[in-house]
DRENVOTOR-875407 format. One record per residue: x, y, z of N, C-alpha, C in turn. Coordinates in steps of 0.05 Angstrom, whole numbers, padded with zeros to 5 digits, always signed. Each point is the difference from the previous one (the first is absolute). Layout:
BEGIN
XYZXYZXYZ...
***
This chain:
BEGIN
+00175-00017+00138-00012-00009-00025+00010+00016-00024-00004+00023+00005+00020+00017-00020+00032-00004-00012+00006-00018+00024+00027-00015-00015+00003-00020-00020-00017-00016+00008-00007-00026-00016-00017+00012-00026-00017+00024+00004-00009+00001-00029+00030+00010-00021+00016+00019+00013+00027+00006-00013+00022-00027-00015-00001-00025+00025+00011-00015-00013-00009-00016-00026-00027-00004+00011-00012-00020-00022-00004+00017-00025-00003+00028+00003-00001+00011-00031+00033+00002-00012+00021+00003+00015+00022-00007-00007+00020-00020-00012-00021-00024+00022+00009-00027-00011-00011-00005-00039-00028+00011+00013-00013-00008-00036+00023+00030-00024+00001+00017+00017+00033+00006-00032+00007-00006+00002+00023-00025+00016+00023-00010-00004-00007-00025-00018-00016-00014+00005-00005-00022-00019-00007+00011-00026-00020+00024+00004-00003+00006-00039+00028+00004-00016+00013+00015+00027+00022+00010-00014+00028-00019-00009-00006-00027+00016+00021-00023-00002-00015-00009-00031-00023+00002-00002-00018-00016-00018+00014+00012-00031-00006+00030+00004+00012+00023-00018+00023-00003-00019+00018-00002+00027+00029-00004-00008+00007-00022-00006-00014-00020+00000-00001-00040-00012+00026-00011+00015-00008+00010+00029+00015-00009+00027-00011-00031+00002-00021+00001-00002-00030-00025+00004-00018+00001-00023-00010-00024+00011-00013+00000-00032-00038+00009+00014-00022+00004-00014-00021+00003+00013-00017-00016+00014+00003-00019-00008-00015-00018+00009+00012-00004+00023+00028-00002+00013+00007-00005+00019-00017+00017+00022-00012+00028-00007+00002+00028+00023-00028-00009+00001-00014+00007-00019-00028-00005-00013-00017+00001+00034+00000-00025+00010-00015-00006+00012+00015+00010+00025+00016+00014+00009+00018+00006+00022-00009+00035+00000+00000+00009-00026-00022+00026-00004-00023+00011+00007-00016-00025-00009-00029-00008+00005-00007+00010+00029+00023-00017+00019-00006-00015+00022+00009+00035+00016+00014+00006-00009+00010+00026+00010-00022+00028-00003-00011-00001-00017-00025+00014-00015-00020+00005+00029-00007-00032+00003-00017-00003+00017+00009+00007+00025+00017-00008+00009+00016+00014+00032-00001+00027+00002+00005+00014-00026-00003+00029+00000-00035+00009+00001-00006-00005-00010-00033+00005-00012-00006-00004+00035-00001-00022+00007-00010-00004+00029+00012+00025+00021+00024+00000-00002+00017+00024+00019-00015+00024-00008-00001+00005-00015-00008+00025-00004-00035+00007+00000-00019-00026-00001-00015-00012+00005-00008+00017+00038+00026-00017+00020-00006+00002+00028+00003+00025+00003+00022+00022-00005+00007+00021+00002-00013+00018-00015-00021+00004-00017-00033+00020-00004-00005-00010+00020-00006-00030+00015-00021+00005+00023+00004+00010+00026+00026+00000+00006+00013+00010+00024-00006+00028-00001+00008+00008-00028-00005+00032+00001-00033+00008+00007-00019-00014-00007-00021+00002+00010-00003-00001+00014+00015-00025+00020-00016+00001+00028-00029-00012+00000-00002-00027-00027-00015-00013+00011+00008-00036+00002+00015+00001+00026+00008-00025+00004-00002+00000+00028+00002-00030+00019-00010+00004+00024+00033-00019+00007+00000+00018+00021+00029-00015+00019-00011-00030+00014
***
């Protein structure tokens, strides 16, 4: 899980940074950001609870 939080916070600089550099325009990333936000938020979401130790196999 720790990988995927690495990519998805990587993926969202590369699009700011395409955004930045007027590689793309915003509206194109916009919602590809969003969507990425949330994949992270959740990852990192599962992995506090793992660290707790309150989840059931």
């Amino acid at each position: 899980m720790s990988i995927a939080e690495e990519e998805a916070d990587e993926t969202i600089y590369w699009m700011e940074l395409s955004v930045e550099a007027k590689f793309v325009l915003p509206e194109r990333v916009d919602a590809l950001i969003k969507e990425c936000e949330e994949i992270l938020a959740i990852t990192i979401s599962s992995i506090k609870t793992c660290r707790k130790g309150n989840y059931q196999a």
